[in-house]
C-alpha positions in Angstrom: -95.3 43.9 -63.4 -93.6 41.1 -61.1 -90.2 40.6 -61.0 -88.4 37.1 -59.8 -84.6 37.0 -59.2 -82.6 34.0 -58.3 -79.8 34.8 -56.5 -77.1 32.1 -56.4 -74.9 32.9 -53.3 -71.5 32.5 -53.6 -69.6 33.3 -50.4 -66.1 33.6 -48.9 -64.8 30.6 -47.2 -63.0 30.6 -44.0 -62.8 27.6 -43.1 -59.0 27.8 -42.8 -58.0 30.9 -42.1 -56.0 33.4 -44.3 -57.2 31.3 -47.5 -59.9 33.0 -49.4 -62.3 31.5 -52.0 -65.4 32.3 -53.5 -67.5 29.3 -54.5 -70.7 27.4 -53.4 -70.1 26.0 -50.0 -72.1 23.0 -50.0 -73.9 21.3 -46.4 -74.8 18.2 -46.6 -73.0 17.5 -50.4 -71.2 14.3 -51.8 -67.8 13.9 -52.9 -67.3 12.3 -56.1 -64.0 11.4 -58.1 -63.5 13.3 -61.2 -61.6 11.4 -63.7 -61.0 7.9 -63.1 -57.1 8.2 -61.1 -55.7 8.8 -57.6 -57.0 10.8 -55.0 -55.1 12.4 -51.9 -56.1 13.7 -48.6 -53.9 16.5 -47.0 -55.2 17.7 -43.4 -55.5 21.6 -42.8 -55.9 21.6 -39.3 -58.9 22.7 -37.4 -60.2 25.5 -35.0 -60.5 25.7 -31.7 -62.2 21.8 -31.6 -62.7 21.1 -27.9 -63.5 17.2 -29.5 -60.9 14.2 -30.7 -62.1 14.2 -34.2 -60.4 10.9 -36.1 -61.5 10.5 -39.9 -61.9 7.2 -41.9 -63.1 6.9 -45.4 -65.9 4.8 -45.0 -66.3 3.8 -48.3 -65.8 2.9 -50.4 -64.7 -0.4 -48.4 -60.6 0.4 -47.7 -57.9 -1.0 -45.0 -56.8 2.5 -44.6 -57.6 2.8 -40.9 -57.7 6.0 -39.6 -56.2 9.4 -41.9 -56.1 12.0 -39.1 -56.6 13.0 -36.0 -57.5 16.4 -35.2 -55.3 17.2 -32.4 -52.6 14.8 -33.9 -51.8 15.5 -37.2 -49.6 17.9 -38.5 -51.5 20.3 -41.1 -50.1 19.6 -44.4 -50.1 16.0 -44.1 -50.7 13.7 -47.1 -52.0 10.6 -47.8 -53.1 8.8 -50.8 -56.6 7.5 -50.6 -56.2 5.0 -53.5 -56.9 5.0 -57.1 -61.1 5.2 -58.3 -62.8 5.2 -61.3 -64.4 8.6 -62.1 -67.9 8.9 -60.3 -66.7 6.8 -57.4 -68.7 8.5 -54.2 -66.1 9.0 -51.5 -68.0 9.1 -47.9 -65.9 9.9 -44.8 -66.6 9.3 -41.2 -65.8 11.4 -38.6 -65.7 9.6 -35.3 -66.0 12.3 -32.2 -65.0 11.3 -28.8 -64.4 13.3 -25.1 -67.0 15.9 -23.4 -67.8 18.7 -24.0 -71.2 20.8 -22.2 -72.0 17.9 -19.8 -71.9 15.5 -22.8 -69.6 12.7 -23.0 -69.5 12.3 -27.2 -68.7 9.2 -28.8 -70.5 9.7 -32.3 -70.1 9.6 -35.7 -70.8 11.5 -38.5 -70.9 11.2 -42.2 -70.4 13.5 -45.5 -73.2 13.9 -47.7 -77.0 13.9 -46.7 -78.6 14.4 -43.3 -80.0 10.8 -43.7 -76.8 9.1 -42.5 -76.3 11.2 -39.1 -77.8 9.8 -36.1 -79.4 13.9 -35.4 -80.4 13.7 -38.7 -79.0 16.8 -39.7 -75.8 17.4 -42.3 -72.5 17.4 -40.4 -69.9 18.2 -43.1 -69.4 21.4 -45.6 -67.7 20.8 -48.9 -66.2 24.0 -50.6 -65.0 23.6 -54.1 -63.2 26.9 -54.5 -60.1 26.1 -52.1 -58.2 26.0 -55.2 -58.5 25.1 -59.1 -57.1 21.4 -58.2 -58.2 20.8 -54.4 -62.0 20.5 -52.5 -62.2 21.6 -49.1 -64.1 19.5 -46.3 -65.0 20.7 -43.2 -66.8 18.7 -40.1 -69.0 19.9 -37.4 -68.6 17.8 -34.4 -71.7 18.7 -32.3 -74.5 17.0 -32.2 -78.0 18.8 -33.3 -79.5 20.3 -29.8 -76.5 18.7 -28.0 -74.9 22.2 -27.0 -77.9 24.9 -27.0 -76.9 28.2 -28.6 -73.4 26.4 -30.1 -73.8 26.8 -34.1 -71.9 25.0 -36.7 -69.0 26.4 -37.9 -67.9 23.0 -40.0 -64.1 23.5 -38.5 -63.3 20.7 -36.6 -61.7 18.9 -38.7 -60.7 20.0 -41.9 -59.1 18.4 -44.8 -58.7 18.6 -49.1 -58.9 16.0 -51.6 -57.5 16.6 -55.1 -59.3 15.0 -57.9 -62.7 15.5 -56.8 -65.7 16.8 -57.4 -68.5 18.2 -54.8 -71.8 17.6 -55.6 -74.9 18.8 -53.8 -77.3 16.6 -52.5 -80.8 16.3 -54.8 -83.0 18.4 -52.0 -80.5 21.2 -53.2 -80.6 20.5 -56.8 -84.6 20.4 -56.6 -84.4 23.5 -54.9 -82.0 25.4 -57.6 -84.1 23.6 -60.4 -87.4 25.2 -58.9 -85.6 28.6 -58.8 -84.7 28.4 -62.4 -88.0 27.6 -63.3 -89.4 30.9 -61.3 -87.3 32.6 -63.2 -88.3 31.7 -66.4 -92.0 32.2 -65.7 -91.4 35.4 -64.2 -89.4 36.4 -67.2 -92.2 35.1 -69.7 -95.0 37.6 -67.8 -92.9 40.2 -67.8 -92.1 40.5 -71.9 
């Protein structure tokens, strides 16, 4: 008799320390308004960034400029983003500048899929268990193979939005889909 199992992994975000959650952490997902309304962006800081990390919403198309600065900004600052109707994908830009490992940076990097990075691989986390009303977003400043043996950590810059809603990218979803589907066959064979 087989036996599938899909695990769903839930895990215990740190990306600012002392604050526990437990929700999907989602690489590489998109940032969508919830209800059609305001959104605001409050900086939490980030940890031990050797980087200048400045963030822009990239779109939709805004004359906000940039929201924070890594090294600048005081955590807990606020900003309103602007009012969106509901569905509205918010992408973010992290532009990365200085040197760091005999590599002088000047790079950005985008929310969502691995398609809009120049190393083609995800460079921001989303985690929608900060808090009932609040996602969290963490960047990862580092190029892919730009530092050997330095991995992600996503805490470079780090920020929430209220009135949001993270969504994983549809390589994820075809992935959880597929598990689902395992599990159903392995449950049909096995009754």
């Amino acid at each position: 008799m087989r036996k599938f199992a899909l695990v769903l992994v839930f895990t215990c975000s740190t990306l600012v320390p002392g604050r526990e959650s437990f929700a999907a952490q989602i690489v590489g997902g998109t940032i969508q308004v919830a209800t059609t309304g305001e959104v605001i962006a409050t900086y939490r800081g980030h940890e031990g960034a050797s980087l200048r990390n400045e963030l822009f919403l990239d779109s939709p198309a805004n004359a906000l400029g940039i929201l924070f600065v890594n090294h600048e900004t005081a955590e807990g600052t606020a900003i309103s983003l602007g009012t969106f109707p509901a569905g509205t994908e918010l992408i973010f830009r992290d532009h990365v500048t200085g040197n760091f490992s005999g590599r002088t940076y000047d790079d950005d990097y985008f929310t969502g899929p691995a398609s809009r990075n120049p190393d083609g691989v995800p460079h921001a986390l989303v985690d929608d268990g900060f808090s009932p009303t609040e996602v969290l977003v963490g960047f990862e400043d580092i190029c892919n193979g730009c530092a050997p043996g330095v991995s992600p950590n996503y805490r470079d810059l780090i920020f929430s939005l209220t009135n949001v809603v993270a969504v994983p990218e549809p390589g994820t979803l075809l992935l959880l889909g597929a598990g689902v589907t395992a599990l159903a066959v392995g449950r049909r064979r096995t009754a």
